[in-house]
Each structure stands twice: as C-alpha cells, then as structure tokens.
N, C-alpha and C positions, 0 to 999 in steps of 0.2 A: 325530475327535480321539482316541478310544479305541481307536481302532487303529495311530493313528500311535504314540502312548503305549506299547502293547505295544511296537513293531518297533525303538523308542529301547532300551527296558528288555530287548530280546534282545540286541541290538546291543552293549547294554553288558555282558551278561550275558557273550554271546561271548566280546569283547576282556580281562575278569577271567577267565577258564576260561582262553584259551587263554596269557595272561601270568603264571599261577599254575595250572599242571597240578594239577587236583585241592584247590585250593585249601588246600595245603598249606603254605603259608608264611604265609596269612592265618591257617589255623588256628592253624598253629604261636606266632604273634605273640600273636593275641586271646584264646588259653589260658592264654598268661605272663602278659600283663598282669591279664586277669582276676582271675590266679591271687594277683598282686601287690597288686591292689587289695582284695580281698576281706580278705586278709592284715592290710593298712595300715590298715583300715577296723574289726577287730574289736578290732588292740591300739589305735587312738587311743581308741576308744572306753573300754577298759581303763587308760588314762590311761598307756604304756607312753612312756618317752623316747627320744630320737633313737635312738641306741643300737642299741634291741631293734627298734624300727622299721627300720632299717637292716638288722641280721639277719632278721626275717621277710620284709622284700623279697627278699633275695640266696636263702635260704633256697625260699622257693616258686619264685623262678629257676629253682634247681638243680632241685628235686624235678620239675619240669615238661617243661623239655628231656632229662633224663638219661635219661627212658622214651622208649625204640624201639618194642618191642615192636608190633604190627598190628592180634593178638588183644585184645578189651579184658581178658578175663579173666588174660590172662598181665601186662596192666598192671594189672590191682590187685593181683595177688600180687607183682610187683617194688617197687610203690608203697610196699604192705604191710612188704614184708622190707626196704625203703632208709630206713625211718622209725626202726627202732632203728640200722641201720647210722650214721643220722646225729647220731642220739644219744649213740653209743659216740664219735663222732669229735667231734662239739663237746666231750664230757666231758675226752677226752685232750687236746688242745688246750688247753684251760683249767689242766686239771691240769699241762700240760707248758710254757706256756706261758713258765716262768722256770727252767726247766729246759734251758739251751742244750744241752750237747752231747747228754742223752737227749733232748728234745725233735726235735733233728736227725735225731738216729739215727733214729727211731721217722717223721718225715716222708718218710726214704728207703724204708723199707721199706715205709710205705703207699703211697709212687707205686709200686715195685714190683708189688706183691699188685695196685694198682689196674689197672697194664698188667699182667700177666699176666691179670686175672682176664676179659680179652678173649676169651679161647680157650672159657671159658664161653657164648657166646652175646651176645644183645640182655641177657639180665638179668648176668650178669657184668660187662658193657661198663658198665651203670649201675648196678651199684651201686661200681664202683672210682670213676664218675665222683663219684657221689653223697657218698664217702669222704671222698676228696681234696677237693672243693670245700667242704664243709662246713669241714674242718677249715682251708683255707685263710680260709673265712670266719668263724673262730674266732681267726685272727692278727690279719686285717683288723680287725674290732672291740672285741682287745683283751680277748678272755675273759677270765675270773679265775673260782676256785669261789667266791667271794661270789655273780657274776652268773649260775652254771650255770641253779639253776634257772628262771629269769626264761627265758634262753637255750633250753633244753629245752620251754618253754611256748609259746616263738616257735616252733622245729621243728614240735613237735606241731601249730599251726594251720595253721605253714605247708603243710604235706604233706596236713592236710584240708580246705586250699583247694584246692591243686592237685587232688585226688580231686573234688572237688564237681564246679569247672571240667572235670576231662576228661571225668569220667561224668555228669554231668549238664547242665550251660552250654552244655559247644561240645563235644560227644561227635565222634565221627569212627571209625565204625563200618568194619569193611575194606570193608562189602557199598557203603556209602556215598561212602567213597574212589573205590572203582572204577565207580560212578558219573559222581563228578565228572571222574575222568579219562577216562574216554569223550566227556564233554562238550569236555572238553579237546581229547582228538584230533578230533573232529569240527570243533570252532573253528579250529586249528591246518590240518586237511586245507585248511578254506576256505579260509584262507589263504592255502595254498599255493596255490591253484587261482587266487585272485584276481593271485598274483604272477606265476603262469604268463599270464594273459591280459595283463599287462602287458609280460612279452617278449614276446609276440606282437607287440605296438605300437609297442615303443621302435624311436626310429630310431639311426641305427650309431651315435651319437656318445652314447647312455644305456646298451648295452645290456650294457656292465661293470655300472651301478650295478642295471639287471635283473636279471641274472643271479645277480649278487649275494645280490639278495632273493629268489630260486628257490633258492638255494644252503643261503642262512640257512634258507628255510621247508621245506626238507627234511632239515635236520638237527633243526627243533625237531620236526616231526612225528615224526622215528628216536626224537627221546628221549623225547617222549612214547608211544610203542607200547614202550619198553623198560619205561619206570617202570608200566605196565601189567603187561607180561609178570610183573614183581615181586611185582602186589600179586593174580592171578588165582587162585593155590591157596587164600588166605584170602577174597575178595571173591567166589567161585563157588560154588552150590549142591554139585556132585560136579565129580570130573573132566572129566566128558567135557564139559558147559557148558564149563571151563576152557579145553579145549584148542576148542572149535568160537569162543568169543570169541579166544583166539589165532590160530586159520587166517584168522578173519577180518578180525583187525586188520593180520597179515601180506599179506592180500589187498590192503587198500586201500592200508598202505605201499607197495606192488610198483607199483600199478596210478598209484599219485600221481605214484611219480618215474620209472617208464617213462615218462609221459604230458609230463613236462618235455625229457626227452632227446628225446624225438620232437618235440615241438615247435622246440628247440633245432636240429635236424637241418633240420626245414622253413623256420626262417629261414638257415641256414648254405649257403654254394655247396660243401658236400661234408657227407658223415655224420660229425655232432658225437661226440666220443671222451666217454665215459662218466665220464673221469678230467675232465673241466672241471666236473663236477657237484659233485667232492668237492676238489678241490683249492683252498682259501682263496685269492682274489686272482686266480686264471688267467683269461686274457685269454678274452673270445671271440670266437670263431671268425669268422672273413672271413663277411658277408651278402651273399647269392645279390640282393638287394634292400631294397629300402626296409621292406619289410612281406611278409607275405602275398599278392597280388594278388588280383583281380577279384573275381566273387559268390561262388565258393569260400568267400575269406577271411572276408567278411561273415559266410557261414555259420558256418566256425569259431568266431571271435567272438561270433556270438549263439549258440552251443551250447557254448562253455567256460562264459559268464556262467550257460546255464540250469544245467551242471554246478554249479557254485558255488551256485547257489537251490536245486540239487536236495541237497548237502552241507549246507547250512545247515538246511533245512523236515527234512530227514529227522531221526525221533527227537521231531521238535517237538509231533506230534500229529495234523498235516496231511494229510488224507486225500484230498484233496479232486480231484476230475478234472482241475485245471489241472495238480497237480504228476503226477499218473498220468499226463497227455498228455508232458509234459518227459519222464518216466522212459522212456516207451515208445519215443519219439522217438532219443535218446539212448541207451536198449539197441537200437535197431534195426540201429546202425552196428557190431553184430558182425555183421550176415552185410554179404555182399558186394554184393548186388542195392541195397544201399540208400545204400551210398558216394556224395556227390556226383560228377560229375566235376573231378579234380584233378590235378596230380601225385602221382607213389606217396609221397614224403614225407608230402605233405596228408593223402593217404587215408590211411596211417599215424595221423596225429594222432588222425582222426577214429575209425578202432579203436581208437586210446588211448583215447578219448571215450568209450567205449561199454564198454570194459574195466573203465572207472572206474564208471562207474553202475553195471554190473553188480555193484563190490567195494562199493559206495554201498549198493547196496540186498540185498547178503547181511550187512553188516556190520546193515542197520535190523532181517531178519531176526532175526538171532541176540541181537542187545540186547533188540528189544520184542516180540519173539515174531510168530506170523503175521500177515499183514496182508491189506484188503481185495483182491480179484483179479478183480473184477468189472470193473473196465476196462483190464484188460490185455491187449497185442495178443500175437501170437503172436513174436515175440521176446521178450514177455516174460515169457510162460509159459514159453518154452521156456529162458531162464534161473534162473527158479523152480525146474522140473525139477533143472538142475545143482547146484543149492544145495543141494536137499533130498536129492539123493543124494551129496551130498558128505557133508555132516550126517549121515545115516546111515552112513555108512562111518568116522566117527571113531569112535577108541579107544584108551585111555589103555596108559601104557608104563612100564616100570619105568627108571630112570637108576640108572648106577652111581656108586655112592658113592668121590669120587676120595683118595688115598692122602694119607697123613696123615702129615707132616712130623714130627718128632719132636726131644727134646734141646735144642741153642741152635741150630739148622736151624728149629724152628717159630718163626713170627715173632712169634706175642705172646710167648713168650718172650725173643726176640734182642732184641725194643724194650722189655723188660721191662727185661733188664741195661743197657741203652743208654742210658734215660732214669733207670737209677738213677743211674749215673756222671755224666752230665749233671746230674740234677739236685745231688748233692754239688760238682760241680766251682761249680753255679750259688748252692750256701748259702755255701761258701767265699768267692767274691769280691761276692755280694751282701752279706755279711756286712763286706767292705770297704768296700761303698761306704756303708751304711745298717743300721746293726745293728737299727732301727726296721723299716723295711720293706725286706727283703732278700728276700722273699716272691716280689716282682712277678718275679724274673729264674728264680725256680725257678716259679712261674707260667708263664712265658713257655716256657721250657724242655718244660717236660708238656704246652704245647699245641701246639708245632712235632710233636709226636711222635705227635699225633691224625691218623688216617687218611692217613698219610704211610710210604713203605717203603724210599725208596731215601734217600742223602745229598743227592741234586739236588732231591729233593722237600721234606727238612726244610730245606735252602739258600732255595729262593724262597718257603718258607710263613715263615719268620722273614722275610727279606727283607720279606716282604708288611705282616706283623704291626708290623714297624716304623716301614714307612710310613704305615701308619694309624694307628701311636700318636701319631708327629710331628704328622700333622694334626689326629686326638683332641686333643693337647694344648695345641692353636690353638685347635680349640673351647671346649673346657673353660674354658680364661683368659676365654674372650668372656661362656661362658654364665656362670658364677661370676660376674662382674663384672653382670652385668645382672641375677642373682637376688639376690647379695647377703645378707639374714636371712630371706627372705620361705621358710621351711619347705617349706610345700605348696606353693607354686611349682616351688619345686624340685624334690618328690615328681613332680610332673604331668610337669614335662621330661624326669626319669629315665621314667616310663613310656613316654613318646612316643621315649627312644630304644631303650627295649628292644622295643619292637615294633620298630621300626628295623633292629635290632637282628638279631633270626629275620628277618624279610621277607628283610634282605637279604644274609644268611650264605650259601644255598645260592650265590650269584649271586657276590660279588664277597667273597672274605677280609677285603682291605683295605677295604674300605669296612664290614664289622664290626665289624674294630681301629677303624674310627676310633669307632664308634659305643657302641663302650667305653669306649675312652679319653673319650671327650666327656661318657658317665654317670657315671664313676668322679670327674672333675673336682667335678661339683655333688655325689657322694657325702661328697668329703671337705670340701666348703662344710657339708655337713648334719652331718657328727660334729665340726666347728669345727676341723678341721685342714689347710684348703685353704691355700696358697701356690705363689707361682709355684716356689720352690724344691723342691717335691714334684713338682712336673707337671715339671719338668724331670729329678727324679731318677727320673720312672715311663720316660722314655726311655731313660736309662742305667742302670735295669737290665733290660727289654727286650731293648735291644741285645746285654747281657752273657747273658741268657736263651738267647736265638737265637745266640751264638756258642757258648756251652755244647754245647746241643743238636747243632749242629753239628760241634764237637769231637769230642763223643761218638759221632754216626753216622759221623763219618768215620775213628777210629780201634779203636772197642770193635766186633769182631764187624761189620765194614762193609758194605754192600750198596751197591757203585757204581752210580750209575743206568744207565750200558753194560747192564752184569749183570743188572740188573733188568728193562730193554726186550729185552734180547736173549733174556731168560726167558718175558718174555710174548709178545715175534714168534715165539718157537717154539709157544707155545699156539694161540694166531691161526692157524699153519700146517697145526698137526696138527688145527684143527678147520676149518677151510677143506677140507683135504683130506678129512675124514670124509666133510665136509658133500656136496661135489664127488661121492667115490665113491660113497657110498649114493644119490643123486640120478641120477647118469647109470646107476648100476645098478638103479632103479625104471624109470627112462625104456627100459632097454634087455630091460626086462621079468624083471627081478630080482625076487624077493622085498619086501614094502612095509617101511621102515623109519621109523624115529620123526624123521622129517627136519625138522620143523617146531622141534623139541628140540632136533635135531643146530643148526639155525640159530639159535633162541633163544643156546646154546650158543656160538655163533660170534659173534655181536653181544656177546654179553656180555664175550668174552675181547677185543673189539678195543676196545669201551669201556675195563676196565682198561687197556691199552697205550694208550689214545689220552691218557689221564688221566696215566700214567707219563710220558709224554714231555712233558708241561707243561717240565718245567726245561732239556731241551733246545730247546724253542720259544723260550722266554721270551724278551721285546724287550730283556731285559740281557744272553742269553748270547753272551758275548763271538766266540765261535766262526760267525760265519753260515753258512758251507759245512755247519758240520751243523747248524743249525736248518733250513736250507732241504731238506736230505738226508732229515732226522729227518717234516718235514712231507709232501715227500712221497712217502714211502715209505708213513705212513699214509692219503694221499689214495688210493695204489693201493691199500691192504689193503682200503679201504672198496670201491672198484672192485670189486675183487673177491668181497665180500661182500654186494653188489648181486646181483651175476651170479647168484653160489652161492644166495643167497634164490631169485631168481625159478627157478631150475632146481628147487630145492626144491620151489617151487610148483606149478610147471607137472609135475610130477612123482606130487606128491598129485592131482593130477586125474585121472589115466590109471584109476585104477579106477571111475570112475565115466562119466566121457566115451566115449560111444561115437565122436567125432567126432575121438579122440585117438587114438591108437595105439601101441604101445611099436616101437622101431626097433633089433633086438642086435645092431647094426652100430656102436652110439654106446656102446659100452662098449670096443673097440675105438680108436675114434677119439680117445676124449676120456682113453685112459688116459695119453698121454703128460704131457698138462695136469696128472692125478694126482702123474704120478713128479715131473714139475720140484717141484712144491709141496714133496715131499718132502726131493728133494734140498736146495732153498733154506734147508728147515726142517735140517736133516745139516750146511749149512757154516755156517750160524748157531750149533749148538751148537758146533760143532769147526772154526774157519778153516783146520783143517789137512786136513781131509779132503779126498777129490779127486772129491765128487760134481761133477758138471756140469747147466747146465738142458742140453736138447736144443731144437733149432729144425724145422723142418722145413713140407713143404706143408701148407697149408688142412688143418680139420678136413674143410669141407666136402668138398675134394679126396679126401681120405681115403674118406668115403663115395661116392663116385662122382655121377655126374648120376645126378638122378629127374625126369624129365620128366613122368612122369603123375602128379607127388602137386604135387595145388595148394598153390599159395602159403600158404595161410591153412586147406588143409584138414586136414592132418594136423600131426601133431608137429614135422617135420623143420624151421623153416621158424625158426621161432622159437629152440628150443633151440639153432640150430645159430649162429646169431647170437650167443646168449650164449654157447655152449662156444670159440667163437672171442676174444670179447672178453675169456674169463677168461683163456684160453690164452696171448691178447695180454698181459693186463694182468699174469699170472705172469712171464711172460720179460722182460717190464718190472721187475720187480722185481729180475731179477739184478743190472744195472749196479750201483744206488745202495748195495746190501747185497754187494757186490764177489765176486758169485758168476760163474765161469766160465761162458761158453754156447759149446758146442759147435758146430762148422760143421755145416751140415745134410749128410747124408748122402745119396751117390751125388753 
C-alpha cells in the first residue's frame, strides 16, 4: 500500500511539473493571493471599510505581479523603490483627482515615463507598471486627500505582505526554479516517449490523432529546454555547470525528436520528411503496415516502455540493478553487434533507443552528480567515458553584445509615444462615454501595448481582451447576483479568480480578460456600485480602449506586422546560417566555436518570429493563403533549426570522440546550403535584389562514395543526412517567401 501510495503521489507530481514548467503559475497565483489575503486579514482586523479593503487587495496585486526580476535580492530592492513610487502616485491621484484637464495631462505622461521606462530592464518595466496601476487604482476607488492617508496605510501593508509572501511563504529561489524545471522537462521527455510508443501502435485510421500528440509533446518539451535555457546563468553555481546542464538538455531534446522521426520512418512505406513533425495539422504519411511486425516489433515496444521507466526513475533516487539492467540493455543498442534483427528503419529506431538513454543518463549525470557504476556493462562504461570527456572539454564564451537601437527607432521608446496618443485619443472619447469611469478604455489601451510590437499584434491582443470582457461580463451579472450583500463571500470569489487569473494568463489572454472582468463585477458589488449598466459600459470602453490602441499603432510611428516578421525572418536566417557555418566548419575540422550559444541563439530568434506571426495565423485573419503561407514557412524554419541543433551537436563531440572524425570535404559540400540561407535572408531584406537559392546534386554526391567508412562508424553517415535535409528544407523555403531558384548547373 505504501508503495502504491508513493507511485500515485509521483504520478501526480509528474503530471503538475510537466502542466506548469517549474511551477510557475502555481507560484505566481499562490503569492497574490497570499499576498491579498494577508493584506484583507490585517485591515479587517483594523476595522478598515470596504473601500480601503478594496485598495489593499488591488494594491498587494500590483505589488506582486509587477516584480520580474529572478534574483531575489534585485526583488527586494525593486519591492523597496515601487513602495514610495506607489505612494507618490496614489498622492497625485487623489490630489488630481478633481482636477480634470491637469489630472489628464499628468496620467499621459505617466503612461509615457511608464512605457518608456522599459528600456530600463525588469526594475524599470515594474516600477512604470507599479505607477500606473496604482494610480489607476486611485480613480477606481475614488481617492480624495481626506482618504490619503488611510490609502498610504493600505500601500504600506500591502507591499509588506507582498515581501513576506515572496521572501518568506512561497519564495522561489532561481536555484529552485531550475530545479523544478528539470523536473518539468524530465516529465514532459516522458511524455513524449509515451506518445511515441503510441504511434508506434495506432492503426492508419488514429495515426493524424498520434502524431498529433508526438507533435504537441515535442514542442512542449522545445519550450520547456528554452525557459531553462532562460533561467541557467541565475539557477548555476559558475558557468561552466551552466553551459554542461545546457549541452545536456540540448542532448536529450535532439535525441527525443530524432527518435520520433525514426520511428515515424519505420511505420511509413518511405522516409518520413522532418517537416511533418513541425507542421500543425499535416497528414501522415502513407503506412508501410498495420504496425511494426513480428518479435522485432514486440521488442521495440518493450524497450520504448523501459525507455519511458528509465526517463521517469532517473533523478528519482533509484539506484537499484533492475533500472541499471534497463540502462545497459538500452545503451547497448549504440554499437551494432547488439541490434535485433530488423529492417534498417527498425534498427534505426532501436539506435534512437539507445541515443536517448545515453542523453537520459548524461542529462542524470550532470543534474545529480556521479552515480553508482558498479553494474554497468561495457556499453555503458564506455558511454560514461564520452560524458566525462565531453564535461571536461566544456568552456565558457564570451557573446557579443548586440547593437542598440536609438531615437524613435528604440521601441520602448516608439510604444512610449504610441500609447501616449492612444491613451489621450482613449481619455477623450472615454470621457464621452462616462465622465465617471472613462479609465477602463485608457486601461484597456496600456494593456494592448504590453509585450506586443507590431499593429497585427496590438489588433488580436484587444481583439482577445474584448472577448473576454464580453464573457467576464456574463459572469460577473451571474456571480453579483448570487453573492448579493454577503461581503466576504465576495472577498473569497475575488480571490479564487485571481488565482484564476495568473494560472491562466501565460496560457490563454482571453481567458484572463474574462477572469477580470468576472472579479471587477463582484468588485463593484463590494463598493455598492454594481449594475448591469456599468458592466455593460466596461465593454464599451474596452472596445473604445482597443480601437484607440489600434489607432495609435497603426498611424503614430507604425510598425506593420510584414515589417516586423520580415525583421525577425531575417534574424532566424542570419542565425541559422551562423549556426550552419560554425557547425560544418567544426565538423570539417575547423576551429571549436560557441555552437551550443550560436543554437540557444537561433531557437530564441525563431520563438520571437513564431510569436510575431500570431496575427497572421489567427482563425479571424481574413486572408487564408497567408495564414497557411505564414505557418508554413515557420514549420520549415523549425525544420531547419532541427537540423542546425543536431549538426551543432554532433559537432561538439568530435573533440572528444575518437569514433568520430572531422571530414574537410563537408565545408565544401554544405557551403552551398550556407550561401542559399543567405541569399533568402538578401531577398527578404530587399524583394528587389537578384540573389537566387541554387539547386544542384546530392551533398552526398558532392562528397563522392566511401565505401570503407561504416555506416554508423564515422561521422559521415549521419551529418550527411542532416546537411541534406537542411539543404532540402532551405530551397524549400524559396517558393512560399517568393525567392528565385536557379536551374542546376551543367
């Protein structure tokens, strides 16, 4: 019973780690609330009325989410410096509060100061956030300097709840973070490993909705090794730890979604294209059969499942000779003597198999330090061996610091002016509709403008915002009506939707709005000012909010979303192509470069563009030809940032690997792959220039036959497989970004 008891309580442990990476939206929820209860709990006691209760709720809010920052020490000193920032601005507020046109004036130019003061960092971003919200929450309940200092009392506790809760309740240390997030990607790996043994099984008529979920479980595991990458220089003792948990995380990503495509390949009647893996929706590919066949298969099967036991036990504590028998078994299928008899497909999978444990068990290395090796067989010493001379061969690199926009070119600046005209265009006509609260639409307006760069972006984030006001204000009628006078009923529902609230911000916009609009309802039940006449004016100015905003990006200083994607494809290419030459020029026996950075690097610029093109996706834009164009063009970029990883990787090994060898024939062969990148990247900045991609024979053709270098024993065999597929996957890219290709020559 005690054991079954544990294996429920991992299980579930799992499935929370890997549906909240790092458990950061649990944090983020259980700190506000906290923070709001602690608040509620010191002024009732204080005998404090609705009011000032209202303000210390909203208040510890702010103070709570506004801190970014990683370091704890850099969040008490922002904590610290946002407690008079929110004192100066409840003061003015109050002061100004019957002061229309200086009062106006003075809330434009603190949104201003507030956006600009972005280019400052994580503590600039929060204390403009800190400003502004305070002093909106100075409209909201109606300051007066009668009420200041009652109001200043409520600040004060509120910001020393929020400090207790973060530093002391629910702390969230970086070294802690990046704990949990390892926990994460481990859950998340399993995952994916358990979706891969299910295409293995489906028959033809499931194997869209498999692949599917091989699709989805390797993109949650990409974003989780990314929000890693993020949090490593704070959460790492020195560097070099930093960068040996990165190669290592980057191993097991590599080694996961090879091991899908290969399997993908072994059910398909031809080799499965790399682009079905990243392309949302794409069909798959024609099966060779029903399944896997004969003992083969079985075998697969029972050595994906022990994979998935050996992914889950690892890190758990498990030491134990059943899970060393699985590891050894499972590393033994990197050499060849030990392949079942199969098809080369199969036998494929099955060195996927054995690729993945090896990246299983350098990833348990590096996390919990050495482990026993008393019953390891000689594959899996002699993978030991390559770990620990990879580990030693790391060594940290300096990155150059990139060039620095200037004028109304820097964009906290450009959204600084953007959302001041926004928000004046937004006091103007909210002022028409509601001289009372005209707030909500310059509200609505400064948050279209949060983490948003192009016009297509601030277009579907109001879009978004408004959908979920409309439903918030369905809710709110239902919940008001069902609480009624009952106070702390009330209190209680607001809380449950501000956890709500953070949980489920990162995940879905409109499902926030709604869970605002649905608190803000029983808010104004608790200051006696709810009607259905309110909740329907928080729509219409809203709406007028998000048209403002809109107005504003698309005439003041504009940044069209073309502009903007076609800003960030060019980044994507020029680091695709770093990433590409420094790789086949370590492979071709180059000098060692910081490739693992150059990649880190390259995932990150294709996240930004994957994020950009939201409003060209989107199920409203009217356009499909370029939604579909728009998607997949980034399908292929991922393709190809596959590719460029594992070349990377396999790349870092050569100084270590003596079973590896560099080939200066593939710097040669794979430059042409280089130049198209280039070119592609030349007709993106300029449609007028007259780069062209080139076509031409096989890489492999290029290098000649090698008959005497085994399949699996040297380099050649693998790389040349991927320098083919990015080669492919680049001159792929010409059609849909309408770049010329050249007839092959001769």
């Amino acid at each position: 019973m005690r054991a079954a008891g544990r294996a429920v309580r991992a299980r579930l442990r799992d499935r929370i780690a890997a549906s909240d990476p790092g458990l950061l939206r649990l944090t983020a929820g259980l700190r506000t609330v906290g923070a709001i209860v602690l608040t509620l709990a010191v002024l009732s006691l204080l005998g404090a009325d609705v009011h000032l209760l209202v303000a210390g709720a909203m208040a510890a809010m702010v103070a709570t989410f506004a801190i970014r920052e990683k370091q704890l020490g850099a969040q008490a000193v922002t904590l610290a410096l946002g407690l008079p920032v929110a004192l100066a601005s409840v003061s003015l507020g109050a002061v100004l509060n019957t002061r229309l046109v200086v009062g106006d004036v003075f809330f434009v130019v603190l949104i201003f100061c507030a956006v600009y003061g972005r280019r400052f960092g994580d503590r600039g971003t929060a204390l403009g956030l800190i400003g502004f919200q305070v002093y909106f929450l100075s409209l909201f309940v109606g300051a007066t300097v009668d009420t200041l200092p009652e109001l200043c009392g409520a600040m004060a506790l509120a910001f020393c709840s929020s400090a207790l809760m973060r530093f002391a309740v629910v702390p969230a240390t970086p070294t802690g973070v990046l704990l949990r997030l390892r926990l994460a990607f481990r859950a998340r790996l399993a995952q994916l490993v358990s979706a891969q043994v299910e295409l293995l099984d489906a028959p033809a008529d499931e194997m869209d909705k498999a692949l599917a979920a091989v699709r989805e479980g390797t993109a949650r595991l990409h974003e989780t090794a990314m929000m890693i990458q993020g949090r490593l220089e704070e959460g790492t003792p020195d560097e070099s730890a930093a960068r040996l948990v990165q190669r290592r995380i980057a191993d097991a990503e590599i080694a996961a979604e090879r091991l899908g495509l290969l399997l993908l390949t072994a059910r398909s009647a031809e080799r499965a294209d790399t682009l079905t893996l990243h392309l949302p929706g794409a069909p798959a590919p024609s099966l060779s059969g029903p399944a896997v066949p004969d003992e083969a298969g079985a075998t697969l099967r029972r050595d994906l499942r022990a994979l998935h036991a050996l992914v889950l036990r690892a890190g758990s504590g498990d030491t134990g000779t059943g899970l060393a028998h699985v590891r050894n078994r499972l590393l033994g299928y990197r050499d060849e003597e030990n392949l079942p008899p199969a098809s080369a497909a199969v036998q494929d999978v099955f060195r996927g198999i054995g690729e993945s444990a090896r990246a299983v068990l350098g990833l348990r290395i590096a996390l919990d330090g050495p482990q026993d090796e008393s019953d390891d067989s000689p594959a899996t010493a002699r993978s030991r061996e390559e770990l620990d001379a990879e580990d030693a061969a790391i060594d940290g690199g300096e990155e150059a610091e990139p060039e620095e926009q200037r004028g109304l070119r820097r964009p906290t600046t450009r959204a600084a002016v953007q959302v001041a005209v926004g928000s004046s265009l937004a006091i103007v006509g909210g002022e028409l509709l509601s001289t009372q609260r005209w707030y909500w639409a310059v509200l609505t307006c400064w948050i279209v403008f949060l983490n948003t760069a192009s016009t297509g972006e601030i277009l579907v984030k109001g879009y978004r915002r408004l959908l979920g006001t409309v439903f918030g204000v369905v809710a709110g009628i239902l919940l008001a009506g069902l609480v009624g006078t009952h106070t702390w009923t009330a209190f209680a529902l607001v809380l449950v939707l501000i956890f709500a609230m953070f949980y489920s911000a990162p995940l879905s916009y409109t499902l926030m709005s709604f869970f605002v609009t649905a608190m803000l309802g029983l808010l104004y039940t608790l200051l006696h000012t709810y009607s259905l006449d309110v909740l329907v004016l928080r729509i219409e100015e809203t709406a007028l909010g998000a048209a403002c905003g809109v107005v504003a990006a698309a005439l003041v200083l504009p940044v069209r979303t073309d502009r903007r994607t076609d800003e960030l494809l060019g980044t994507v290419l020029e680091r695709l192509a770093e990433v590409t030459e420094a790789a086949v020029g370590q492979l071709s026996g180059g000098p060692a470069a910081e490739l693992l950075d150059k990649a880190r690097d390259l995932d990150q610029a294709l996240a930004d563009l994957r994020a950009a093109t939201q409003p060209l996706i989107h199920p409203v834009t009217p356009l499909r030809t370029r939604r579909h164009t728009a998607r997949y063009v980034v399908a292929l970029l991922e393709t190809c940032a596959y590719h460029a990883r594992t070349l990377a990787a396999t790349a870092e090994l050569l100084p270590t690997h003596p079973s590896i060898a560099a080939d200066p024939r593939l710097r040669g062969a794979a430059g042409r792959t280089v130049r198209n990148i280039e070119a592609i990247a030349v007709r993106v900045a300029d449609e007028h220039a007259g780069a062209q991609v080139e076509t031409g024979p096989s890489i492999a053709s290029l290098l000649g036959s090698d008959a005497g270098t085994p399949r699996y024993g040297r380099i050649t065999d693998r790389v040349l497989r991927h320098l083919e597929r990015l080669d492919e996957a680049v001159v792929g890219l010409a059609r849909p970004l309408g770049v010329p290709v050249a007839a092959p020559k001769g």
